[in-house]
LOSEKE-913993 format. One record per atom (N, C-alpha, C): residue number from 0; atom name; y, z, x. Coordinates in pm, 1 decimal, padded with zeros to 6 digits. Each point is the difference from the previous one (the first is absolute). Example, Ala and Ser with C-alpha at 12.3 -4.5 7.8 and 13.67 -1.06 7.14 Angstrom:
+-----+------+----------+----------+----------+
! seq ! atom !        v !        w !        u !
+-----+------+----------+----------+----------+
!   0 !    N ! -00569.0 !  00780.0 !  01319.0 !
!   0 !   CA !  00119.0 !  00000.0 ! -00089.0 !
!   0 !    C !  00120.0 !  00000.0 !  00090.0 !
!   1 !    N !  00105.0 ! -00072.0 ! -00035.0 !
!   1 !   CA !  00119.0 !  00006.0 !  00082.0 !
!   1 !    C !  00109.0 !  00073.0 ! -00077.0 !
+-----+------+----------+----------+----------+
# end
This chain:
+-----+------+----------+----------+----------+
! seq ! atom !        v !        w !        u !
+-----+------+----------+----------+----------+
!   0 !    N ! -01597.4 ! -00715.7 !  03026.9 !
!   0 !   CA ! -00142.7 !  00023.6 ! -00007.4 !
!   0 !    C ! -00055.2 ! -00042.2 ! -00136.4 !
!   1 !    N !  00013.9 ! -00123.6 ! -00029.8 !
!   1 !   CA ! -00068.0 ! -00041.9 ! -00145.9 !
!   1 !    C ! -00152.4 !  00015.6 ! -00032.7 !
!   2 !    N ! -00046.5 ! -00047.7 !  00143.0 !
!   2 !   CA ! -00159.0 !  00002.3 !  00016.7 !
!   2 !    C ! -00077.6 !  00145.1 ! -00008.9 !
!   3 !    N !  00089.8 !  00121.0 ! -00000.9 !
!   3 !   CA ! -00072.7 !  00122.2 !  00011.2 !
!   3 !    C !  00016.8 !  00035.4 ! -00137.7 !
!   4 !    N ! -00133.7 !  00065.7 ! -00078.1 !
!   4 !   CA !  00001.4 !  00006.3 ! -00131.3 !
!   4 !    C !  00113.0 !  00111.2 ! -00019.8 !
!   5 !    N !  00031.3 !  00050.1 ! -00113.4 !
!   5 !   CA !  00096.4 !  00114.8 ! -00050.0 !
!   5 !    C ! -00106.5 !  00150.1 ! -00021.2 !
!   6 !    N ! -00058.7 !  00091.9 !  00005.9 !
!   6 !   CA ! -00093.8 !  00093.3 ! -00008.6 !
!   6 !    C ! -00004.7 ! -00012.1 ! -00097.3 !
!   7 !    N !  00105.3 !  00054.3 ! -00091.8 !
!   7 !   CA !  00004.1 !  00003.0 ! -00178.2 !
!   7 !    C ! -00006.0 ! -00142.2 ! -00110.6 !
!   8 !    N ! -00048.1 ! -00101.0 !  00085.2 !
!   8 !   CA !  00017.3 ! -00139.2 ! -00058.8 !
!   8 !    C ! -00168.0 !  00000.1 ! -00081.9 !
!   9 !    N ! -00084.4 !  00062.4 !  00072.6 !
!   9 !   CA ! -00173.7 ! -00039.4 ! -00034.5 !
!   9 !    C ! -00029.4 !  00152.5 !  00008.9 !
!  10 !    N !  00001.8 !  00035.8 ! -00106.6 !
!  10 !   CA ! -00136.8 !  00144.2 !  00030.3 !
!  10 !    C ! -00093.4 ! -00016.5 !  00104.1 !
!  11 !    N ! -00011.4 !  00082.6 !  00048.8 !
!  11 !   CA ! -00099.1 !  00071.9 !  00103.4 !
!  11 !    C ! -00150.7 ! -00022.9 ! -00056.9 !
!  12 !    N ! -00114.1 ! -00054.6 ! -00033.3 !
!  12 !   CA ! -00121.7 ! -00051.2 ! -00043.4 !
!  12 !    C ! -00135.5 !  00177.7 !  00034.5 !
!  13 !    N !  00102.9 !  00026.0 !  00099.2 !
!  13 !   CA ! -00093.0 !  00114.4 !  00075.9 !
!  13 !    C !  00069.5 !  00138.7 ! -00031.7 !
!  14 !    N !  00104.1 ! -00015.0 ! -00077.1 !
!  14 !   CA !  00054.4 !  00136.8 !  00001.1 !
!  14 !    C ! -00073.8 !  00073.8 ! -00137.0 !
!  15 !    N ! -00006.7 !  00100.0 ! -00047.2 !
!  15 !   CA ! -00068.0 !  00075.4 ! -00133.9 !
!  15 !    C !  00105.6 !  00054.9 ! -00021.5 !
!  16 !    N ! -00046.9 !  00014.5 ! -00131.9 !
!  16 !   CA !  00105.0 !  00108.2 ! -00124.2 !
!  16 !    C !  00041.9 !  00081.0 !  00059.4 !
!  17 !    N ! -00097.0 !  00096.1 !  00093.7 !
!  17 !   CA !  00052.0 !  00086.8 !  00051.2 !
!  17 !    C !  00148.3 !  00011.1 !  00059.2 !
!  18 !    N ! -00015.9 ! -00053.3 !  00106.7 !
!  18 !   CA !  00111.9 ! -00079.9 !  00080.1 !
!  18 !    C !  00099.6 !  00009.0 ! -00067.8 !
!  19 !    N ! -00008.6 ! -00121.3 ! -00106.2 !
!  19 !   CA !  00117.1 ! -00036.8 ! -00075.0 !
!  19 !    C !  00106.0 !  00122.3 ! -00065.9 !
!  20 !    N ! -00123.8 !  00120.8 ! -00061.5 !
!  20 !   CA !  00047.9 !  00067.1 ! -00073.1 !
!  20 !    C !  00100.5 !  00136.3 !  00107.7 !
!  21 !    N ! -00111.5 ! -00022.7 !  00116.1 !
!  21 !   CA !  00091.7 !  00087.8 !  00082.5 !
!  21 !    C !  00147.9 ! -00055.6 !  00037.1 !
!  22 !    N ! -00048.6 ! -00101.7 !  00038.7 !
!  22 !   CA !  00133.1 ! -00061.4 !  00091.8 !
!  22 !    C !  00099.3 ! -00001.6 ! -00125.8 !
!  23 !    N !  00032.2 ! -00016.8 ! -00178.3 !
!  23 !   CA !  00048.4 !  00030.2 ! -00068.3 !
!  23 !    C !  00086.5 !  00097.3 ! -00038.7 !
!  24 !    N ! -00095.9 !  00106.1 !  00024.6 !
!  24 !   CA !  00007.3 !  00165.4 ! -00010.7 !
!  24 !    C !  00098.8 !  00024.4 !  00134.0 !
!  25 !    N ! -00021.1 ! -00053.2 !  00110.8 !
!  25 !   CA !  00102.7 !  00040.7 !  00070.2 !
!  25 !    C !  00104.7 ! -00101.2 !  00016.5 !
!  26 !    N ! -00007.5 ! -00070.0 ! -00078.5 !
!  26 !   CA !  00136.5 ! -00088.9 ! -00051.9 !
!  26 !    C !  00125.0 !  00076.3 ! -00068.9 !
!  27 !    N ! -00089.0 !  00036.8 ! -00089.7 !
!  27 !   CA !  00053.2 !  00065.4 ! -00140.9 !
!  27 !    C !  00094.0 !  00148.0 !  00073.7 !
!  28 !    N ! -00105.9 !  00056.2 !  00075.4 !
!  28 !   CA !  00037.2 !  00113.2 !  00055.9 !
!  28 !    C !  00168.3 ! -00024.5 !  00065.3 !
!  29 !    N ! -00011.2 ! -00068.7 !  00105.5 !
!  29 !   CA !  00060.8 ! -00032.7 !  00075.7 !
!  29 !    C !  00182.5 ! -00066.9 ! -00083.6 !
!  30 !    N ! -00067.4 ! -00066.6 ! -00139.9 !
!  30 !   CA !  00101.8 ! -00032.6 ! -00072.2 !
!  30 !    C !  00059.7 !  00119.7 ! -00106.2 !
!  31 !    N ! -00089.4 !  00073.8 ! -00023.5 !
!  31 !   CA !  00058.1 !  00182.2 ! -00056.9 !
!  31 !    C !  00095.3 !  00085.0 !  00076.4 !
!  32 !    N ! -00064.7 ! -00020.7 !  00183.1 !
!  32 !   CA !  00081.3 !  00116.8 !  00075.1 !
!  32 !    C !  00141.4 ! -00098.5 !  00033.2 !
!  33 !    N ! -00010.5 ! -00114.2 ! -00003.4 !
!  33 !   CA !  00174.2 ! -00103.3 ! -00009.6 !
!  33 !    C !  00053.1 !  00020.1 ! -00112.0 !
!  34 !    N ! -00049.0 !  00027.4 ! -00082.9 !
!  34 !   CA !  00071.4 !  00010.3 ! -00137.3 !
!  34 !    C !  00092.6 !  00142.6 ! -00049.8 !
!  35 !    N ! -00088.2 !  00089.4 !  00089.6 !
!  35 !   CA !  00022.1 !  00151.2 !  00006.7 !
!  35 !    C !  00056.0 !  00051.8 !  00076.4 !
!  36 !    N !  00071.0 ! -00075.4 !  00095.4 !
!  36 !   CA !  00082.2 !  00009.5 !  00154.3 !
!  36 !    C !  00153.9 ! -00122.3 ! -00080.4 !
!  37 !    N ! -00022.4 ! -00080.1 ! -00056.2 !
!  37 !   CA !  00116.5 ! -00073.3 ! -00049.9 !
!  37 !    C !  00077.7 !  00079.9 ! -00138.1 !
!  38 !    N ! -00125.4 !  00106.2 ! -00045.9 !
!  38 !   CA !  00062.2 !  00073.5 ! -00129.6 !
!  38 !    C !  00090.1 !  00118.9 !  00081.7 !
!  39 !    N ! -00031.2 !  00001.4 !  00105.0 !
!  39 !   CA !  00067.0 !  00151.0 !  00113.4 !
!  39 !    C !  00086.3 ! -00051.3 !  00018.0 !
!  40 !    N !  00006.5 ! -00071.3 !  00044.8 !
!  40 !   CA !  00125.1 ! -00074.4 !  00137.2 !
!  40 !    C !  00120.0 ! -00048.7 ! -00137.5 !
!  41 !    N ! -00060.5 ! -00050.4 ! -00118.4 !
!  41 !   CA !  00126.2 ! -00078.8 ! -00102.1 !
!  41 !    C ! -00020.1 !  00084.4 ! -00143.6 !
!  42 !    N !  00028.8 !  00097.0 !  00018.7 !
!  42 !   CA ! -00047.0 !  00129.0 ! -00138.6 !
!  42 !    C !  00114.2 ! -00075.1 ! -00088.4 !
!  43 !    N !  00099.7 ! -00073.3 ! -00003.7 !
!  43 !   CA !  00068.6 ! -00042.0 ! -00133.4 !
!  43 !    C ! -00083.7 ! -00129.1 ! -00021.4 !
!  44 !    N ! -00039.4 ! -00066.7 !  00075.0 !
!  44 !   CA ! -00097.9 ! -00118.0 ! -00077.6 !
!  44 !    C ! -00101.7 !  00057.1 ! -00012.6 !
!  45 !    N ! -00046.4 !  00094.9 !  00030.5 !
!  45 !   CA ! -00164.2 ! -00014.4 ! -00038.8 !
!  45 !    C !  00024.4 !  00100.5 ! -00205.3 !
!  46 !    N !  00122.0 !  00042.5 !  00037.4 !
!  46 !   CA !  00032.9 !  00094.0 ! -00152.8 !
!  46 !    C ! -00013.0 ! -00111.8 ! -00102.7 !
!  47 !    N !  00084.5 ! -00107.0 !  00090.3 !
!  47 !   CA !  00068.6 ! -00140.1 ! -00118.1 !
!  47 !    C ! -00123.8 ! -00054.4 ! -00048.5 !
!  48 !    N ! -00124.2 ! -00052.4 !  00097.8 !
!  48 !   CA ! -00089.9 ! -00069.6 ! -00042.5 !
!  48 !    C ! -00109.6 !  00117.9 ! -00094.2 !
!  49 !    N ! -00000.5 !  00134.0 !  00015.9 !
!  49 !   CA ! -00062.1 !  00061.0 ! -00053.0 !
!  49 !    C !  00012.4 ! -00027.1 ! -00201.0 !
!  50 !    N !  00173.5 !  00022.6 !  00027.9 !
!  50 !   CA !  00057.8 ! -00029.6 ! -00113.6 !
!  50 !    C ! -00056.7 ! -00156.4 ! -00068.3 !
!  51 !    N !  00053.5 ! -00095.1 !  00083.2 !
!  51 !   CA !  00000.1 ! -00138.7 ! -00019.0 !
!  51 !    C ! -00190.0 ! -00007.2 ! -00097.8 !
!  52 !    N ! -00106.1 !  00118.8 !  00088.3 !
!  52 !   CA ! -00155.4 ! -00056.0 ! -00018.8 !
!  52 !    C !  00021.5 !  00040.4 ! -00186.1 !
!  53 !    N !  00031.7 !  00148.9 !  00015.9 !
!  53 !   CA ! -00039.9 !  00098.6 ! -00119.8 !
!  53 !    C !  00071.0 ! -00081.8 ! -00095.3 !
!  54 !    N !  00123.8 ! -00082.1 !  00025.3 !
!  54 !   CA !  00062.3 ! -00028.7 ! -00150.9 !
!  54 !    C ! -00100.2 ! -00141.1 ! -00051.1 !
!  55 !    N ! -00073.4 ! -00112.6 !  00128.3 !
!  55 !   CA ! -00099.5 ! -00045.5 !  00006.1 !
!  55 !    C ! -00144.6 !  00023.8 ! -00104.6 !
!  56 !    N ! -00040.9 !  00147.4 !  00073.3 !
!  56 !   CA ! -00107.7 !  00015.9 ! -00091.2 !
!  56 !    C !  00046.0 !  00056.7 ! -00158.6 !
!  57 !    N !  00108.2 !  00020.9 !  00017.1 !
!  57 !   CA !  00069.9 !  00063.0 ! -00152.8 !
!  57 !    C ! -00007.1 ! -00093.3 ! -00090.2 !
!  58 !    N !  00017.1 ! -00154.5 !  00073.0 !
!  58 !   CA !  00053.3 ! -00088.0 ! -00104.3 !
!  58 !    C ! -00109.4 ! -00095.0 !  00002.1 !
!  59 !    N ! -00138.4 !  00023.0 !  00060.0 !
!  59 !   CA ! -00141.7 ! -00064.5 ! -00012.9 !
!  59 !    C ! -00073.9 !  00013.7 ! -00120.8 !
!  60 !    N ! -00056.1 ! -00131.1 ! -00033.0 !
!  60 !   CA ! -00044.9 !  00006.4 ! -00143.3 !
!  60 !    C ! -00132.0 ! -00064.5 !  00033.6 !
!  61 !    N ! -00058.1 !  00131.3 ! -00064.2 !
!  61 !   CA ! -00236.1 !  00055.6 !  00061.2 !
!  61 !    C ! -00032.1 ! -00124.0 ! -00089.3 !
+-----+------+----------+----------+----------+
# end
């Protein structure tokens, strides 16, 4: 199907902020409650990367 555009190839001309910001918001959402179901299900990786962030922001220079 080459001839059929991709949805996400051309913004929407008719869609508003609104929209955008919702359909975002339940992006985001949707990518929090996966994130929070993969920290359940793998409690030694989600410890490791906890570790892995904090020594991260430890060693960030403001």
């Amino acid at each position: 199907m080459p001839d059929t555009p991709d949805r996400f190839d051309v913004p929407d001309p008719a869609e508003t902020d609104a929209e955008r910001r919702r359909r975002r918001a339940q992006f985001l959402r949707e990518l929090a409650e996966a994130r929070a179901l993969r920290d359940r299900v793998q409690p030694r990786r989600a410890k490791a990367a906890r570790l892995r962030h904090a020594m991260r922001m430890r060693t960030f220079r403001w």
